[in-house]
Structure formats: C-alpha cells, structure tokens
VODREN-338025 format. One line per 10 residues: number of its first residue (from 1); their letters; for each residue x, y, z of N, C-alpha, C, O, CB. Coordinates in Angstrom, 1 decimal, always signed. Glycine has a CB too. Layout:
N
NUM = A = X/Y/Z/X/Y/Z/X/Y/Z/X/Y/Z/X/Y/Z; ...;
This chain:
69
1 = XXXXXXXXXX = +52.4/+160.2/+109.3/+52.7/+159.3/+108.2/+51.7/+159.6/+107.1/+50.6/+160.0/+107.3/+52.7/+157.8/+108.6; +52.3/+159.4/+105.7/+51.4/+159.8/+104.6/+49.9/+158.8/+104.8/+48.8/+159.4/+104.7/+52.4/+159.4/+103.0; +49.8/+157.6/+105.1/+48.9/+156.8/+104.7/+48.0/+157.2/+105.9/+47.0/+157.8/+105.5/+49.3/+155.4/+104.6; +48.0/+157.2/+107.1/+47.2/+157.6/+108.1/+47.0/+159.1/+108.9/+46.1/+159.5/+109.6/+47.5/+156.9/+109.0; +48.3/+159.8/+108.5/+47.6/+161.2/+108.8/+48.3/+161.5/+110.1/+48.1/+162.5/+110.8/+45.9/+161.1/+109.1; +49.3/+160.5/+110.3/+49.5/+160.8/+112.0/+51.2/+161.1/+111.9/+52.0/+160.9/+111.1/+48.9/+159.1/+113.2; +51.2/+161.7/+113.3/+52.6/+162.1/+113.2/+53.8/+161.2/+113.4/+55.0/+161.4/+113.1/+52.7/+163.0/+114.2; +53.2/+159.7/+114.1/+54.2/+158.8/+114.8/+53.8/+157.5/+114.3/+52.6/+157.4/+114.0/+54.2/+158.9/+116.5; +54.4/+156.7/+114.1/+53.5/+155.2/+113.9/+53.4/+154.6/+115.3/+53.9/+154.7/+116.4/+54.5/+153.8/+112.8; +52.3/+154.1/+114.6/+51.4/+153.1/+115.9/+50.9/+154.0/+116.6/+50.3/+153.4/+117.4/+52.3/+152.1/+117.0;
11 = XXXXXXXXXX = +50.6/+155.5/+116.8/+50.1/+156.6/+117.8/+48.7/+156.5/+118.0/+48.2/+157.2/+118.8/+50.4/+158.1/+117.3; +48.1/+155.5/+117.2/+46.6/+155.2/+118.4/+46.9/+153.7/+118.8/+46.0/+153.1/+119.3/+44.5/+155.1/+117.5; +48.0/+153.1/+118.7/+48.2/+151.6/+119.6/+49.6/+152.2/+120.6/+50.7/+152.4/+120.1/+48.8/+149.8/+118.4; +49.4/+152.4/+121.9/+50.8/+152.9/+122.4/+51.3/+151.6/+122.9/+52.6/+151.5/+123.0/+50.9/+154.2/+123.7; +50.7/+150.5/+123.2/+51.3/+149.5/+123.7/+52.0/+148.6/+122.6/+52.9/+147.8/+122.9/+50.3/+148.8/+124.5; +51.5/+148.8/+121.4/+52.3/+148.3/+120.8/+53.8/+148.8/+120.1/+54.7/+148.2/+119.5/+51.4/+147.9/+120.0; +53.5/+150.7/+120.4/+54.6/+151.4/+120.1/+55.8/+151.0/+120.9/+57.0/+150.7/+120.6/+54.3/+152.8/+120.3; +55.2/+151.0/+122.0/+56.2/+150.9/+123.2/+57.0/+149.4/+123.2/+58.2/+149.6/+123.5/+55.3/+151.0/+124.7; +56.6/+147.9/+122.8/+56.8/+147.1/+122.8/+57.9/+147.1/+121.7/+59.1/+146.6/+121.9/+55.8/+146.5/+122.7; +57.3/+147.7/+120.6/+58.6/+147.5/+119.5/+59.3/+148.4/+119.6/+60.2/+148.4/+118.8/+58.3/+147.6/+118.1;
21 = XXXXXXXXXX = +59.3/+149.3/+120.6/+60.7/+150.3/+120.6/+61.4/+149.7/+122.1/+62.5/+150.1/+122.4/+60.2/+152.4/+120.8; +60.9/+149.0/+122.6/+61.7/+148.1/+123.5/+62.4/+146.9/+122.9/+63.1/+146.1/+123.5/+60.8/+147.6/+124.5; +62.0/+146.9/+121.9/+62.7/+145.4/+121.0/+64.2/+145.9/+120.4/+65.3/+145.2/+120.5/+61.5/+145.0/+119.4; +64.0/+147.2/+119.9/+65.1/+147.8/+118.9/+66.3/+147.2/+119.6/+67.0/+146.3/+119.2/+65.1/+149.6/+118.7; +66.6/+148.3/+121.2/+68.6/+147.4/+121.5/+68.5/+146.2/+121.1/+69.4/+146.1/+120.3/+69.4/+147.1/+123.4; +68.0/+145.3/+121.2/+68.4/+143.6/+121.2/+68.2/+143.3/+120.0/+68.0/+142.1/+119.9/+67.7/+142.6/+122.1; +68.1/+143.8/+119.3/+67.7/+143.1/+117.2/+68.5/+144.0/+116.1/+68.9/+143.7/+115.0/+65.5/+143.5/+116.5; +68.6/+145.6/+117.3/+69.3/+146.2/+115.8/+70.8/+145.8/+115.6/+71.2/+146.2/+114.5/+69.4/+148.0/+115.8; +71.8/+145.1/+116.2/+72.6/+144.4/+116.3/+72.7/+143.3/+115.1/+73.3/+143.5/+114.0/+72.5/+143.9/+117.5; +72.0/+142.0/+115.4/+71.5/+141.6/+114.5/+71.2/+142.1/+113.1/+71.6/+141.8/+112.0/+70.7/+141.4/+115.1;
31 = XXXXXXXXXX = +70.6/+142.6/+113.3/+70.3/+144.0/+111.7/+71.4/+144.5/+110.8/+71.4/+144.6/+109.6/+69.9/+145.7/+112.2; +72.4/+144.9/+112.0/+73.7/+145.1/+111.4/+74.4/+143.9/+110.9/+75.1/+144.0/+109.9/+74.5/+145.9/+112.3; +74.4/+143.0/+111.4/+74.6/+141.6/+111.1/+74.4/+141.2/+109.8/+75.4/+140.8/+109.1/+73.7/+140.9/+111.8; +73.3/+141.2/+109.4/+72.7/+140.9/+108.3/+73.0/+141.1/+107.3/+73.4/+140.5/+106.4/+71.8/+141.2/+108.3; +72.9/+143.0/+107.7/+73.6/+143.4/+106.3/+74.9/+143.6/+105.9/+75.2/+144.4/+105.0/+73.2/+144.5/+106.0; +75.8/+142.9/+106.8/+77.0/+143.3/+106.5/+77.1/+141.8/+105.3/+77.5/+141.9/+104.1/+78.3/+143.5/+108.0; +76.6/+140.5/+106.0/+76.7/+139.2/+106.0/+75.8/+139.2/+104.3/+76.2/+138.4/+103.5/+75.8/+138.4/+107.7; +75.0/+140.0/+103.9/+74.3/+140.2/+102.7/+75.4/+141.0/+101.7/+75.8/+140.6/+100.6/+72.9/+140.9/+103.0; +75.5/+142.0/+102.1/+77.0/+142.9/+101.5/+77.7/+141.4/+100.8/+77.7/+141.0/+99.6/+78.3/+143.8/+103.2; +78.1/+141.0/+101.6/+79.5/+139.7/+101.6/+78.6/+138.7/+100.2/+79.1/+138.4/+99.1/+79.6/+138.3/+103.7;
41 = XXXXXXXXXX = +77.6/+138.4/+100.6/+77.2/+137.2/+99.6/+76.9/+138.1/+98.0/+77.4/+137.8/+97.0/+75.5/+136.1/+100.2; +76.0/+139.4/+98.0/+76.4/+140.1/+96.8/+78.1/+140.3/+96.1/+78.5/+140.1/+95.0/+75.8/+141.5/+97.0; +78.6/+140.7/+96.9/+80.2/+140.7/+96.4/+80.5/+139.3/+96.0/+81.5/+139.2/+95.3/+81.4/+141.3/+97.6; +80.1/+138.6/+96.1/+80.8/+137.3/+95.6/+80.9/+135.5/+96.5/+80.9/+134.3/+96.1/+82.3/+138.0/+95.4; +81.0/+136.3/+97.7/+81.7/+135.6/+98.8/+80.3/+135.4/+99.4/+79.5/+136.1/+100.0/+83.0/+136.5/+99.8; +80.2/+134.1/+98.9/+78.6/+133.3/+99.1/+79.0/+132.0/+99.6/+78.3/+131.0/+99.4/+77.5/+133.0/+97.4; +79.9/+131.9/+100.2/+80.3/+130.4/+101.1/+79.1/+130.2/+101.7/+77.9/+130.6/+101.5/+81.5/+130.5/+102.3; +79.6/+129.3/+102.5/+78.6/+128.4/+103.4/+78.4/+129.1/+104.9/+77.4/+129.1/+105.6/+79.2/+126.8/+103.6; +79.5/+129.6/+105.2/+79.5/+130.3/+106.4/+78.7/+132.0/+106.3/+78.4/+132.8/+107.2/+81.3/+130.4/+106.8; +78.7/+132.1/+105.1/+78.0/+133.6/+104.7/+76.6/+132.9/+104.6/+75.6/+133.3/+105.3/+78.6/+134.6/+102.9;
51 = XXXXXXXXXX = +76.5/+132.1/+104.0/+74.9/+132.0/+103.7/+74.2/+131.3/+105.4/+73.3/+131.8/+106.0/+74.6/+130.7/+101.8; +74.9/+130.3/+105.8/+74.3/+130.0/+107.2/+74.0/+131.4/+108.3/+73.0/+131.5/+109.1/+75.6/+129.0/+108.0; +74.8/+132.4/+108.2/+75.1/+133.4/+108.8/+73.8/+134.6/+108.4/+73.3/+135.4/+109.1/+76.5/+133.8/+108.6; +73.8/+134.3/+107.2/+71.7/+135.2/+106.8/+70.9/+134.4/+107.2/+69.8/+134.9/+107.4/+71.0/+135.5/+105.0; +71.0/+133.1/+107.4/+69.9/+132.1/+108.0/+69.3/+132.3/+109.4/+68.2/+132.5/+109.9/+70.4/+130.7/+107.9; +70.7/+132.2/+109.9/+71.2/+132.6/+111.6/+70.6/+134.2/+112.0/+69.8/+134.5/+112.9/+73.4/+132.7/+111.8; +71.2/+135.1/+111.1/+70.2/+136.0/+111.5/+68.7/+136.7/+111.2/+68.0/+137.5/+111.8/+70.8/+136.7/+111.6; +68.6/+136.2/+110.3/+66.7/+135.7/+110.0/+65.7/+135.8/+110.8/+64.8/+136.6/+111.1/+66.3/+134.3/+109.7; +66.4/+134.0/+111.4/+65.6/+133.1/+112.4/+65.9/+134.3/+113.5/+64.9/+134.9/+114.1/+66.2/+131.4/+112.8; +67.0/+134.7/+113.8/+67.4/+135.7/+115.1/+66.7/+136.9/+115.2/+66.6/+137.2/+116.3/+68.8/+136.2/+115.0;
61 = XXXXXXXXX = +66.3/+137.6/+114.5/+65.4/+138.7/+114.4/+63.9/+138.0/+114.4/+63.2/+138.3/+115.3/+65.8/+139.6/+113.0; +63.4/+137.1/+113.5/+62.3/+136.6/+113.9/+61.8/+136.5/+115.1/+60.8/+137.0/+115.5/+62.3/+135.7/+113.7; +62.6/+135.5/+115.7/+62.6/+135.3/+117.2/+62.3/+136.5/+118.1/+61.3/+136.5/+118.9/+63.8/+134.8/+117.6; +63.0/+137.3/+118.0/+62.8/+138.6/+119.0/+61.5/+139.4/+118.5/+60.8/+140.1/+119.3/+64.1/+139.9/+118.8; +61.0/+139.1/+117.3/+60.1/+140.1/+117.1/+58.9/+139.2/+118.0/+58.0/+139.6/+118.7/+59.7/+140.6/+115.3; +59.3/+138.1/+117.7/+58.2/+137.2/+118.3/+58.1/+137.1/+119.2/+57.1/+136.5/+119.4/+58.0/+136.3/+118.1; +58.9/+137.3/+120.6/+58.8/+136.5/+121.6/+59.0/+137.9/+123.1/+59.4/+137.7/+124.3/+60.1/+135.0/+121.2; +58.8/+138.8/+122.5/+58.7/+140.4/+123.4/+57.2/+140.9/+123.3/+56.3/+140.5/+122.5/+59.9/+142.0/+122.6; +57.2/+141.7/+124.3/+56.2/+142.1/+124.5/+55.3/+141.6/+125.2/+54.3/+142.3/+125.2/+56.0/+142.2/+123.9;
C-alpha cells in the first residue's frame, strides 16, 4: 500500500486481517443492499421504504463489523 510500504493491508496485524476477511460473506450482501437502496433514493424514489432500507442496512453492517471476531 502507498502509505505503509506493504504489500497487503493489515500485514503486521494478521489477526486482525483474518477477522475482517472472515466478516466479508456475511456483510458484502448487505453492501450490495445498500447500494442498490442508495441508487433508488438518488434517482428520485426516496420513499419511506427506500430511506428505512439505508437505515436498515447501516445499522446492519455496523453490527457485523462490530460484533465478529
């Protein structure tokens, strides 16, 4: 990476590499979520069910980052 010099991120923390690459199946879902659900409210379509649904997956990704490992 430009800022540290190194080839991988996190490559002097492996436990923390490993943790967040154990996180990815269960959040990148979510992820995709998001941005489709964000897509929707830029085009126009900013209901209530679009905007609860960026809230919903927010907190949902939050959660996982927080609560693995």
């Amino acid at each position: 990476m430009l800022i540290t010099g190194e080839k991988q991120r996190l490559a002097g923390n492996a436990a923390l590499q490993r943790s967040i690459r154990h996180r990815f199946p269960y959040i990148d879902p979510l992820h995709h979520l998001q941005v489709e659900l964000v897509r929707r409210y830029r085009a126009g379509q900013a209901d209530e069910k679009v905007q609860r649904g960026i809230h919903i997956s927010i907190n949902g990704i939050a959660a996982g980052l927080r609560n693995t490992g």
